[in-house]
ZAKOLMI-241357 format. One record per residue: residue in three letters; chain; residue number from 0; x, y, z of N, C-alpha, C, O, CB in turn. Coordinates in nm, 4 decimals. Atoms other than C-alpha are relative to their C-alpha. Glycine has a CB too. Layout:
REM ZAKOLMI-241357
ALA A NUM X Y Z X Y Z X Y Z X Y Z X Y Z
...
This chain:
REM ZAKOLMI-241357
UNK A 0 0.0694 0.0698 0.1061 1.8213 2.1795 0.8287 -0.0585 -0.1287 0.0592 0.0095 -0.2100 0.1219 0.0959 -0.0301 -0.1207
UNK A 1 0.0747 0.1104 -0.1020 1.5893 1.9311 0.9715 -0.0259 -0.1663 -0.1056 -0.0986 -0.1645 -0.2049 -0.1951 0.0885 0.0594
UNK A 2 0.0525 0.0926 0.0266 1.5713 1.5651 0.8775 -0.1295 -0.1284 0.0603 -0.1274 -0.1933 0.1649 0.0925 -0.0216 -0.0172
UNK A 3 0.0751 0.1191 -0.0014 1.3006 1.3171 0.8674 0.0561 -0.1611 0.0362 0.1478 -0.1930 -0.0394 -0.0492 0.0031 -0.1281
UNK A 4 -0.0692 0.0789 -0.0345 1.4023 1.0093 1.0019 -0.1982 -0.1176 -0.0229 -0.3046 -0.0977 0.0357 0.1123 0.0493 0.1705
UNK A 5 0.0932 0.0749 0.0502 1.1418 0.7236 0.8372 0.0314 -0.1595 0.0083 0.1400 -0.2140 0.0283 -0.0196 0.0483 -0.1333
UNK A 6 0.0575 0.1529 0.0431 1.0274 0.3711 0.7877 -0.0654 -0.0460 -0.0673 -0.1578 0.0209 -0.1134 -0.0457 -0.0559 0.0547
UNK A 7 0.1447 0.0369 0.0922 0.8378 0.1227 0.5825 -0.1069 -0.0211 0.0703 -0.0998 -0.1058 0.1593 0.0022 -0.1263 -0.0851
UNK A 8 0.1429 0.0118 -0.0436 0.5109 0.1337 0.6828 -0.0186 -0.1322 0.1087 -0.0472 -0.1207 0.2278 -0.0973 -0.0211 -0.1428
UNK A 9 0.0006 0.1088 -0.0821 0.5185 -0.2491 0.7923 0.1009 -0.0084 0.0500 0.0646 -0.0555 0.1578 -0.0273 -0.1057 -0.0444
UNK A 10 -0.1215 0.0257 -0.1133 0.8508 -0.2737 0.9630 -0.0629 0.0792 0.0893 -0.0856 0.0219 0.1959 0.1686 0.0473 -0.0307
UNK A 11 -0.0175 -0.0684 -0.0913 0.7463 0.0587 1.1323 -0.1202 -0.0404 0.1171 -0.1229 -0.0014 0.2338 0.0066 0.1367 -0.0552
UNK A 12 0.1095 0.0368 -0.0545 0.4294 -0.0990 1.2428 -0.0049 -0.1371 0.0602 -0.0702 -0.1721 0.1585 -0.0900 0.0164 -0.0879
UNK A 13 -0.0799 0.1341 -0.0954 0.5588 -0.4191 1.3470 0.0236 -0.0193 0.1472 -0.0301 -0.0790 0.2405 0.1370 -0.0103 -0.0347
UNK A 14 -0.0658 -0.0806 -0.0698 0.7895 -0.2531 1.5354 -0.0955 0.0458 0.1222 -0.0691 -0.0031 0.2321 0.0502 0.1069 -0.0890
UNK A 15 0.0779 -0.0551 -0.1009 0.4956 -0.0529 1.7477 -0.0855 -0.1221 0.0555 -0.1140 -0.1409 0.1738 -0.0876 0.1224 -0.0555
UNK A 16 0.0905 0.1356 -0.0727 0.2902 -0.3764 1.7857 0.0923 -0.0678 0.0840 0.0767 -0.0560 0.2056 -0.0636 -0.1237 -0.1127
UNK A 17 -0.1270 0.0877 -0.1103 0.6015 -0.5998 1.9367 -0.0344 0.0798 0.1303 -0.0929 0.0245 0.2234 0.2086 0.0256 -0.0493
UNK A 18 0.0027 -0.0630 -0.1380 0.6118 -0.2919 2.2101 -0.0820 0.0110 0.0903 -0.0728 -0.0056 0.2120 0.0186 0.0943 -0.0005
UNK A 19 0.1006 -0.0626 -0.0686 0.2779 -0.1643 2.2481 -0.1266 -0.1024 0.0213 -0.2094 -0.0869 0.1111 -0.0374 0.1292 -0.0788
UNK A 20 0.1044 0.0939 0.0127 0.0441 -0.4578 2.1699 -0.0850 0.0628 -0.1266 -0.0559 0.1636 -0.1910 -0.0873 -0.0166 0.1460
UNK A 21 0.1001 -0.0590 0.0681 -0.2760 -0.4404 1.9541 -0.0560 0.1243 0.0205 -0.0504 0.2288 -0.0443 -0.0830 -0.0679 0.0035
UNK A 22 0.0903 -0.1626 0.0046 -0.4946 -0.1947 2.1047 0.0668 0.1009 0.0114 0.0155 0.2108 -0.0103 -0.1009 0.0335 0.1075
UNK A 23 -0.0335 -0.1488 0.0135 -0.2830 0.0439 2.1341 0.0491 0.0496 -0.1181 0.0267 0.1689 -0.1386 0.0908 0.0385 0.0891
UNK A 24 -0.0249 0.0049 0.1269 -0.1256 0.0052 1.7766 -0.1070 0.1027 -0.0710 -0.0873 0.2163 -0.1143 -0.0060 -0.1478 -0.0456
UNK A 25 0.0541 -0.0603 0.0356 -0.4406 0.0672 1.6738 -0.0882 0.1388 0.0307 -0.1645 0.2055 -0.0392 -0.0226 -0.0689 -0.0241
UNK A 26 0.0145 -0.1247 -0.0639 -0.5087 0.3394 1.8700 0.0403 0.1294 -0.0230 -0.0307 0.2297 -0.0299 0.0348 -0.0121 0.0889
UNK A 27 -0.1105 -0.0638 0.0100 -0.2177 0.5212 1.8236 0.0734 0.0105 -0.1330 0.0835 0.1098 -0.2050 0.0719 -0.0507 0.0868
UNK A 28 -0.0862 -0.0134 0.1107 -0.0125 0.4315 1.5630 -0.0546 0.0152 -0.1688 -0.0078 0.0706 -0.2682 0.0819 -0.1206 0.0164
UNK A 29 -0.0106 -0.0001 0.1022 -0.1996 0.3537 1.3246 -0.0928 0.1346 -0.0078 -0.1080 0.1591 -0.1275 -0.0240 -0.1285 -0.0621
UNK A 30 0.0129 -0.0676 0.0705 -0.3964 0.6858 1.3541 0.0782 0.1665 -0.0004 0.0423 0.2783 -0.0375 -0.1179 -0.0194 0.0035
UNK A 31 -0.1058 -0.0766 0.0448 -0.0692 0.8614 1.3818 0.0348 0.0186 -0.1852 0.0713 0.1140 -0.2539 0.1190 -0.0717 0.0787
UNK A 32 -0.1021 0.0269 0.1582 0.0356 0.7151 1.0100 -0.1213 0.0700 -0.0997 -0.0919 0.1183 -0.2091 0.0435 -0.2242 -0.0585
UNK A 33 0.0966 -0.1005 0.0840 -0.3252 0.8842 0.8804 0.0298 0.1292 0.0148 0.0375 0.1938 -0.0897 -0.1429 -0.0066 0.0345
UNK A 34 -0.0338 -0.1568 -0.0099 -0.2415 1.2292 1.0120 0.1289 0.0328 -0.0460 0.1523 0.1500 -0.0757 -0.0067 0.0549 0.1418
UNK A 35 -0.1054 -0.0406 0.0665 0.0974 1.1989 0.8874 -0.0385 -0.0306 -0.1435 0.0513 0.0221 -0.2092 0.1265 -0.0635 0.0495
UNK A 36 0.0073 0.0168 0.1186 -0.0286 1.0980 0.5468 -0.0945 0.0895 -0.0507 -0.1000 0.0851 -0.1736 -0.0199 -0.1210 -0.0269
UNK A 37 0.0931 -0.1042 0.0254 -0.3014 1.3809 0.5294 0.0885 0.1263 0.0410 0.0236 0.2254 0.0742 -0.1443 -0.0183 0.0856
UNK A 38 -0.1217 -0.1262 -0.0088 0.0314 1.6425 0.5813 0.0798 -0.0261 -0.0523 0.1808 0.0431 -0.0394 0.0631 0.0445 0.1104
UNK A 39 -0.1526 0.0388 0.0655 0.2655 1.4562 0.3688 0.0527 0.1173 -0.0713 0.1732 0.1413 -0.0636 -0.0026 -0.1288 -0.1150
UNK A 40 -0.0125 -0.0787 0.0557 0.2410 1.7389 0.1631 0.0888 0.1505 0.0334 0.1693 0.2102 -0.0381 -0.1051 -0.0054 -0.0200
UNK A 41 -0.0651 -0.1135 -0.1051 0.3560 2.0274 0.4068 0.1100 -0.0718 0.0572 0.2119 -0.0037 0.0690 -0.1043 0.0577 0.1287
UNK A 42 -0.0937 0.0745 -0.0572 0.5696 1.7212 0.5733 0.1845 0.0583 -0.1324 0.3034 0.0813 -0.1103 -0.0845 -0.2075 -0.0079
UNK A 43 -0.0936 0.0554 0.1087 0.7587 1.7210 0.2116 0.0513 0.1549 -0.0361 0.1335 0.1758 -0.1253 -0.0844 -0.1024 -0.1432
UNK A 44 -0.0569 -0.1212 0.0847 0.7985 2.1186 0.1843 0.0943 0.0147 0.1239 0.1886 0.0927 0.1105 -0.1133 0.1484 -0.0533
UNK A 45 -0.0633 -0.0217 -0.1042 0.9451 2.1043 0.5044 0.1462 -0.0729 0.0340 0.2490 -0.0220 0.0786 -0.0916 -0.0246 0.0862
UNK A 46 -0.1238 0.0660 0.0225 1.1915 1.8524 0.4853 0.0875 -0.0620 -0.1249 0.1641 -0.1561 -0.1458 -0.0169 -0.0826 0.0658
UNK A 47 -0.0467 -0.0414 0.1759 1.2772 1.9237 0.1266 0.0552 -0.1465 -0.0269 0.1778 -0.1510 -0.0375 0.1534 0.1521 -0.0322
UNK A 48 -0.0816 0.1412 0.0423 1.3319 1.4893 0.0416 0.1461 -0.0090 0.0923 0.2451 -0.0683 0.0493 0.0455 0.0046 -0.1900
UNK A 49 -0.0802 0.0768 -0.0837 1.5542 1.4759 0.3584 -0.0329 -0.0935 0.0680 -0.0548 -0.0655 0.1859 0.0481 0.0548 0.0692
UNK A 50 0.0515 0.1175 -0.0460 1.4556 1.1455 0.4380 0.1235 -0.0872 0.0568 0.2213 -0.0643 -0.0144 -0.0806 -0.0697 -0.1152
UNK A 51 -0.0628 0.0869 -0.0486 1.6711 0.8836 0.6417 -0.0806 -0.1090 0.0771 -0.1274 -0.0902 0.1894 0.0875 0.0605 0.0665
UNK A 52 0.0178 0.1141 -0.0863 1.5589 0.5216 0.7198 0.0416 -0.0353 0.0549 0.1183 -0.1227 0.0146 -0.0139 -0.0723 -0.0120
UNK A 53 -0.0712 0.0704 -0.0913 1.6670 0.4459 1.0243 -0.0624 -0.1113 0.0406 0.0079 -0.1922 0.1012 0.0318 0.0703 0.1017
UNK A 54 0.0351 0.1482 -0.0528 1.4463 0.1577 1.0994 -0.0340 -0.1377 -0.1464 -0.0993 -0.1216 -0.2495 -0.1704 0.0308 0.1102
UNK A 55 -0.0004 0.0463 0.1118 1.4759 -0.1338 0.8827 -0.0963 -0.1692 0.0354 -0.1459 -0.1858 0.1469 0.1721 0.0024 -0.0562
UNK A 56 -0.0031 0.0971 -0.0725 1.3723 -0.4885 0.9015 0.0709 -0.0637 0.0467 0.0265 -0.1698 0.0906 -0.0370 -0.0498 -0.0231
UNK A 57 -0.0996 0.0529 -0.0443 1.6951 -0.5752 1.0094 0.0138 0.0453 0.1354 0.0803 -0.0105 0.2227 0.1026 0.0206 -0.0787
UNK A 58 -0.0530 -0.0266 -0.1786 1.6729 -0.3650 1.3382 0.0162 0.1975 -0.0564 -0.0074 0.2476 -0.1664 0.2356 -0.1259 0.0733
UNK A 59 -0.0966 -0.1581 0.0209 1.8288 0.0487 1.3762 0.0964 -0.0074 -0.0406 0.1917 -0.0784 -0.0084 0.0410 0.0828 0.1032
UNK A 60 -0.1234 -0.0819 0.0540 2.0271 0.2501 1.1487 0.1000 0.0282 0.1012 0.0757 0.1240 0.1746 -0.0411 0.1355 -0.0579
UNK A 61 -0.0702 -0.0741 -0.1135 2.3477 0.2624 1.3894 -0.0153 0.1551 -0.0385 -0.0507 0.1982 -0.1482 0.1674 -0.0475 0.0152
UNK A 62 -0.0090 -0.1201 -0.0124 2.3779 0.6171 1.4844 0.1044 0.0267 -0.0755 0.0761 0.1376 -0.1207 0.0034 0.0424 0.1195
UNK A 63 -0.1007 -0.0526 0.0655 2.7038 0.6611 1.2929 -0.0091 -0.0250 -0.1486 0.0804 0.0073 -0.2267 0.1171 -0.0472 0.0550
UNK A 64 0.0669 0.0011 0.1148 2.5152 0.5759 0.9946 -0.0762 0.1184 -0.0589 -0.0726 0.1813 -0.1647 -0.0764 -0.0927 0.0134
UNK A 65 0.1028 -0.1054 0.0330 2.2729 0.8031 1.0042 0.0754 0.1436 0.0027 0.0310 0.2327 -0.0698 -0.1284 -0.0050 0.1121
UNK A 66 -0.0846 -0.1099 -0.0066 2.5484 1.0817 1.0974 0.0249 0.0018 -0.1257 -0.0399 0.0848 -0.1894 0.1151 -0.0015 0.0869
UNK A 67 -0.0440 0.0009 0.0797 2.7257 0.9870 0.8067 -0.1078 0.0517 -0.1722 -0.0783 0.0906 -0.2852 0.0584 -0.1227 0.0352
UNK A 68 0.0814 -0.0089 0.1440 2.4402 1.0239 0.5477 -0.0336 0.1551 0.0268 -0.0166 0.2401 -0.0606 -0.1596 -0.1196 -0.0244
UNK A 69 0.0126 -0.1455 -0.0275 2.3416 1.3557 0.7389 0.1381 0.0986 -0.0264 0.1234 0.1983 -0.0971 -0.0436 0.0091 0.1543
UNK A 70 -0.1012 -0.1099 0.0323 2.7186 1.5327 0.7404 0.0310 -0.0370 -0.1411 0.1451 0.0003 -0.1686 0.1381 0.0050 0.0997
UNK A 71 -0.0698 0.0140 0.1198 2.7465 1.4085 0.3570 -0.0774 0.0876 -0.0888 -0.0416 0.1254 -0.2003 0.0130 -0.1454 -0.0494
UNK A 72 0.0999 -0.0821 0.1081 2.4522 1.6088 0.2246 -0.0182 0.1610 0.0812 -0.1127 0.2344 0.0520 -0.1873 -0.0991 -0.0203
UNK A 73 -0.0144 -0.1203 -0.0584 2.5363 1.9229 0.4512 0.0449 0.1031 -0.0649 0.1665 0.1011 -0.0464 0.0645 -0.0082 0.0912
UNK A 74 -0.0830 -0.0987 0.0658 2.6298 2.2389 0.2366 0.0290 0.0935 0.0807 0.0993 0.1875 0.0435 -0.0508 0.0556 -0.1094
């Protein structure tokens, strides 16, 4: 069962600028976040609202976080 592992838009974009700089931001990321928003639709049959924010503005979801939310919704 596959989860999505997400962000808010501006943290996640923050986030890629700190690393990558401008031009590549806009290069890249931001027209990653159009092609993912022109499939949200297929994105959303696919990962049936399994969503997990792991990036926050506080920093990463530890990993034993994100376990925990994943083995709690496991049938």
């Amino acid at each position: 069962m596959p989860w999505w592992f997400a962000a808010e838009y501006g943290v996640a974009r923050a986030r890629y600028l700190a690393l990558y700089g401008q031009q590549a931001t806009e290069a890249s990321f931001d027209l990653q976040i159009q092609r993912l928003e022109q499939a949200k639709a297929e994105l959303d049959a696919i990962y049936n609202n399994r969503t997990i924010e792991t990036l926050t503005a506080g920093g990463y979801k530890p990993v034993e976080e994100i376990y925990e939310v994943i083995a709690a919704n496991v049938a």
